[in-house]
C-alpha positions in Angstrom: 21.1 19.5 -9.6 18.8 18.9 -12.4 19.3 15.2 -12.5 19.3 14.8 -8.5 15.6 16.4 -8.7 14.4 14.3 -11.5 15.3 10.6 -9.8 14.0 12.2 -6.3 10.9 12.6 -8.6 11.2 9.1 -9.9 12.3 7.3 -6.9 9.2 8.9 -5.3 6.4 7.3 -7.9 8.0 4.1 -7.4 7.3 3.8 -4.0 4.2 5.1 -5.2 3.2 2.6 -7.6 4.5 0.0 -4.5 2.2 1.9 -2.1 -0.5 1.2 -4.7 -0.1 -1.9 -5.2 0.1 -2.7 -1.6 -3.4 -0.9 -1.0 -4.6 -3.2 -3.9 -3.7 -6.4 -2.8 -3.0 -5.9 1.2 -4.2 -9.0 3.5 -5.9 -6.8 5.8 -7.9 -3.3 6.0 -4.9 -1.8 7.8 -2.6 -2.5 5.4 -4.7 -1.1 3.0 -5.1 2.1 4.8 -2.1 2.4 6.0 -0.6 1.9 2.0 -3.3 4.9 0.8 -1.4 6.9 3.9 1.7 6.4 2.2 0.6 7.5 -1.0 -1.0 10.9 0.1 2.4 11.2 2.0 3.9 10.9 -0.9 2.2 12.4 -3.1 2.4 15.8 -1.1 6.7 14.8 -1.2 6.4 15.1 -4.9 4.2 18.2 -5.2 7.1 19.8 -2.8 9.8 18.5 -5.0 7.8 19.7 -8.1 7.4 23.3 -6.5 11.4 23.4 -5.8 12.2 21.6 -9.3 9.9 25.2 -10.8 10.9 27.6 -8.8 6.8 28.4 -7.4 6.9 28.4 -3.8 3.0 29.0 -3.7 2.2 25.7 -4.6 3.6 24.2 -1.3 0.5 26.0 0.3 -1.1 23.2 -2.2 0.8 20.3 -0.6 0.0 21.5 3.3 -4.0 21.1 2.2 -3.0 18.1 0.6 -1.4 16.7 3.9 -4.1 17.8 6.2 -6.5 16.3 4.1 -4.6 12.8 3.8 -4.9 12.8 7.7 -8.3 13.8 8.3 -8.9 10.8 5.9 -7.2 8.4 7.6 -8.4 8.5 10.8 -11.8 8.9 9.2 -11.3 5.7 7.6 -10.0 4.0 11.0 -12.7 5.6 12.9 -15.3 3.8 10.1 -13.1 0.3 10.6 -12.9 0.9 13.8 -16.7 1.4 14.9 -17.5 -2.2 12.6 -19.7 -0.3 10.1 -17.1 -1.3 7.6 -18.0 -4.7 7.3 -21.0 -5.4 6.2 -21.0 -8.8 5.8 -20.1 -9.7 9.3 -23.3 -10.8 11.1 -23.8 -11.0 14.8 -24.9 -13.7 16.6 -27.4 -11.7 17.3 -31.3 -14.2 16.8 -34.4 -12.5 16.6 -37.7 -13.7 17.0 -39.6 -15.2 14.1 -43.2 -13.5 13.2 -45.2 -16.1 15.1 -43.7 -15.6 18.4 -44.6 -12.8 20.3 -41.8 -11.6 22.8 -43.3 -10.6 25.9 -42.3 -9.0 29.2 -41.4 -12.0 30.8 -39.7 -13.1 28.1 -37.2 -9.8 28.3 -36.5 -10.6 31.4 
């Protein structure tokens, strides 16, 4: 039983360190976000298996926080991507007036 728990334990940091590397060098922002998902999601499967590997079922109260927390993250993170405040960099096509011309009301219409 001892053995099982130990490569449950180090099966899960490998698909940790996969998940990491994924939310390094992901093509897009989604990936990304969707990789730093997987980690917190894994990261509360490895404080469960840590609290049954000890014997402290108190810590699991630990790992729900943790999981709530991962989600409220995410979806602030997609809410951020998805509102385009996340880029920077991306410019409109949005032309404004230079200092010498005065934009009137006929011009606004």
């Amino acid at each position: 039983m001892n053995s099982f728990i130990i490569a449950s334990s180090v099966a899960i940091m490998v698909t940790m360190s996969m998940a990491l590397c994924r939310a390094l060098l992901g093509p897009s922002v989604f990936d990304r976000i969707l990789a730093v998902n997987m980690f917190g999601t894994k990261a509360v499967l490895l404080v469960a298996v840590f609290s049954f590997f000890t014997g402290r079922h108190d810590i699991l109260d630990i790992a729900l926080l943790y999981s709530l927390l991962n989600f409220v993250g995410v979806i602030a993170a997609l809410r951020l991507v998805e509102r385009g405040k996340y880029f920077a960099n991306d410019k409109k096509n949005i032309s404004l007036p230079a200092d010498d011309e005065a934009v009137t009301s006929e011009d606004a219409k």
